[in-house]
C-alpha positions, 0 to 999 in steps of 0.5 A: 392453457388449463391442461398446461397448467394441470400437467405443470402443477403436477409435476411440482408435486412430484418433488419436493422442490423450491415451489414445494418448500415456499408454499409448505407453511401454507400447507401446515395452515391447510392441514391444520383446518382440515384437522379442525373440520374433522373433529367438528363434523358429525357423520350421519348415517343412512339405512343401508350399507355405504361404500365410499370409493376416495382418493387422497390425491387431488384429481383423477385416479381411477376411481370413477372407473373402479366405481363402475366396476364395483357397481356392475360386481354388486349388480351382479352378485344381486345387490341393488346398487345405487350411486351418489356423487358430489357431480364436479363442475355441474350447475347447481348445489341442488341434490339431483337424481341421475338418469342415463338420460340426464344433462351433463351440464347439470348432473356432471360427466362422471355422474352420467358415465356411471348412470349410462354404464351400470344403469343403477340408479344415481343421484349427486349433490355437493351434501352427499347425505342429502343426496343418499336420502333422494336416492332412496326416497326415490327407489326403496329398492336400493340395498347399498350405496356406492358413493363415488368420491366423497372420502373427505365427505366426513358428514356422510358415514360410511362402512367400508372406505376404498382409497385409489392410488393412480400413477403419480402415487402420492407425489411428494407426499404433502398436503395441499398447496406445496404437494397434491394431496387433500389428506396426510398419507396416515389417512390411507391407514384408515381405510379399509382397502387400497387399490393400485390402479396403473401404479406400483407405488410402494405407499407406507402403510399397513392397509390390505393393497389390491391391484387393479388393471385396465384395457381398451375394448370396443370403440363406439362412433358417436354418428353411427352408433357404430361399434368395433373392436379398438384391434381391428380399428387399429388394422383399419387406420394402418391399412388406410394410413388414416390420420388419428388424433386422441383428445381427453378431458381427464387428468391424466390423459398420459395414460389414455394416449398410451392404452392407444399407442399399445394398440399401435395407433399413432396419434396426435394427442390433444390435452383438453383438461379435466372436466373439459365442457366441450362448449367450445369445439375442439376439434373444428380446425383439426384435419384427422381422420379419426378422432378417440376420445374417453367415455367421460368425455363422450358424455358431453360430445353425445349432448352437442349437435356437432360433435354428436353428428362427427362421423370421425369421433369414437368414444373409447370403452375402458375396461377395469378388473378388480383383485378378486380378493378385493371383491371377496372382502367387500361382500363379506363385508356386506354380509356381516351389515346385513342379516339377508344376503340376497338370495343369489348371492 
């Protein structure tokens, strides 16, 4: 029902239709109160560089897997990353630090993705400032914070501002209720760079644009440990003529359903809705072979006996890849905060 209820309210937003114009006072009312806690709010700043990677467009956009990538770039280069998160739909307000270890339930999905993916150190907390000052109490090492969301968590100050723009672009381009977005589109003029993720959206505004793109690589069953490349899966299932069933807790599981199909993987797709918490076992009266799932999601099926012993769940890998020109003006923008690059940067 909720997954329903996403895809239909999605699909109001993307017009300026007859539920757009009635809900549109209501939206001049949010605006105005959104306008009011900016200006009231004082941003604090912590002791190292902050990298805010936001969105405007209520719900998912990429940005979680932008993250990542931007995570494993900094590591890379020789900086020590750590990550903070708001942790949506996790129990408690408490802020909390994430290991690759941590309870979904209590830490949120996309929090432990990152933690179990880049292997940096993590910490969540609705108070993204509170949850920096954890994070560096509690490893001193950390040189720059990359904060996963948190574009409209104006108490946290922030260096650089990476606004993800995913495939339904901007919608209609209104606020919150009558369209879907948590800020005006002048707010993308603010930010320092825009990323298209799977969108060629033609957004108005005179802030740089990078692309960025995405793949499925290797598939990993849940049972086994086992790994494989998503191609020679996809041999394996034709040969077979395996029955296949693709299921996703993200928001926009369109794109997911069709990275398979790409591989030329017929399956029958299964919405489950953002965030999904897998209490419930979604896959008990399906008769299928296999069964692909996202890695946000595989977090929580890894922490439930059932679904964790499923020999016929693989969690799929998504491989993002950055503008390198991106890249390139995000380290030169470390580099003037800070007076010591690191020393194989």
């Amino acid at each position: 029902m909720r997954a329903e209820l996403e895809t239909w309210l999605h699909a109001q937003w993307a017009k300026r239709g007859l539920a757009a114009w009635l809900l549109s006072p209501l939206s001049l009312i949010y605006l105005a109160a959104v306008r009011m806690r900016a200006h009231r709010i004082r941003a604090e700043k912590l002791p190292v560089p902050v990298l805010v990677v936001g969105n405007i467009y209520v719900g998912g956009t990429g940005k979680t897997p932008v993250t990542i990538q931007l995570v494993r770039t900094l590591k890379a280069v020789g900086y020590k990353p750590g990550v903070i998160s708001r942790g949506f739909g996790r129990k408690g307000d408490t802020p909390q630090l994430v290991t690759p270890e941590s309870d979904a339930r209590v830490v949120g999905d996309e929090p432990l993705l990152i933690a179990q993916q880049t292997g940096c150190p993590a910490a969540v907390g609705r108070d993204r400032v509170a949850a920096g000052k954890l994070l560096l109490a509690s490893h001193p090492e950390i040189n720059v914070i990359v904060s996963d969301d948190g574009l409209q968590h104006l108490r946290l100050a922030r260096d650089f501002e990476l606004a993800v723009i995913g495939a339904r672009g901007i919608g209609n381009g209104w606020v919150l209720p009558a369209g879907p977005l948590r800020e005006p589109p002048s707010r993308l003029d603010t930010v320092d760079a825009l990323v298209l993720n799977a969108t060629t959206d033609t957004i108005a505004s005179r802030t740089p644009r990078f692309a960025a793109t995405s793949q499925i690589g290797a598939a990993h069953q849940l049972a086994t440990g086992a790994t494989a490349h998503i191609d020679d899966l996809s041999d394996k299932i034709n040969k077979a003529k395996s029955r296949v069933l693709a299921a996703a807790g993200i928001a926009s599981p369109e794109r997911f359903f069709a990275m398979l199909r790409a591989h030329d993987i017929a399956c029958a797709e299964l919405r489950l809705g953002d965030h999904y918490s897998f209490e419930v076992n979604p896959f008990e009266h399906w008769d299928t072979d296999y069964i692909f799932v996202t890695g946000k999601d595989a977090v929580k099926c890894r922490q439930i006996p059932e679904l964790a012993q499923d020999p016929r769940i693989w969690a799929v890998d998504l491989e993002m890849h950055l503008d390198p020109y991106l890249i390139e003006l995000v380290l030169g923008r470390l580099k003037e905060l800070t007076q010591t690059a690191p020393k194989n940067h």
